[in-house]
C-alpha positions, 0 to 999 in steps of 0.5 A: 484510576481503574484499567481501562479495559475492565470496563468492557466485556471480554467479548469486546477486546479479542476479534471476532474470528481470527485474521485469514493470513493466521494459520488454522489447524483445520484448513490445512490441506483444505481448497483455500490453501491449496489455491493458493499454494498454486497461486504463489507457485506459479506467479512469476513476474513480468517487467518490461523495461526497454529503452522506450519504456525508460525514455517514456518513464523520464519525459513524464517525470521531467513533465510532471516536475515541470507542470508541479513547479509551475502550479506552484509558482502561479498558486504559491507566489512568494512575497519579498519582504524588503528588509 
């Protein structure tokens, strides 16, 4: 059996232009990178991860667990077989 991609035309196999995180030779010290450079370089990272916020965090897990279980046990019932 032939290959199957010597049906189609080259032009069809290969992108039409390359992927934006690919490095082009000619933007390299063009806008684009230097916005982003100074994107990188000056995003730092905010968590806020105080006792209230933990509190918060555990109630609706524990919530949304129950709320889960619950749903289930009423949509899901599960049927005994007597055996």
């Amino acid at each position: 059996m032939a290959d199957s991609n010597a049906q189609f035309p080259e032009r069809i196999n290969r992108p039409a232009s390359p992927a934006p995180w690919e490095k082009k030779e000619s933007d390299e010290g063009g806008p684009r990178r230097q916005i982003a450079h100074t994107v990188f370089d000056s995003f730092s990272p905010q968590l806020d991860l105080s006792f209230a916020a933990a509190i918060y965090g555990l109630v609706g897990l524990f919530l949304g667990s129950l709320v889960g279980e619950l749903a289930t046990a009423v949509f899901l019932p599960r049927r005994h077989l007597a055996g």
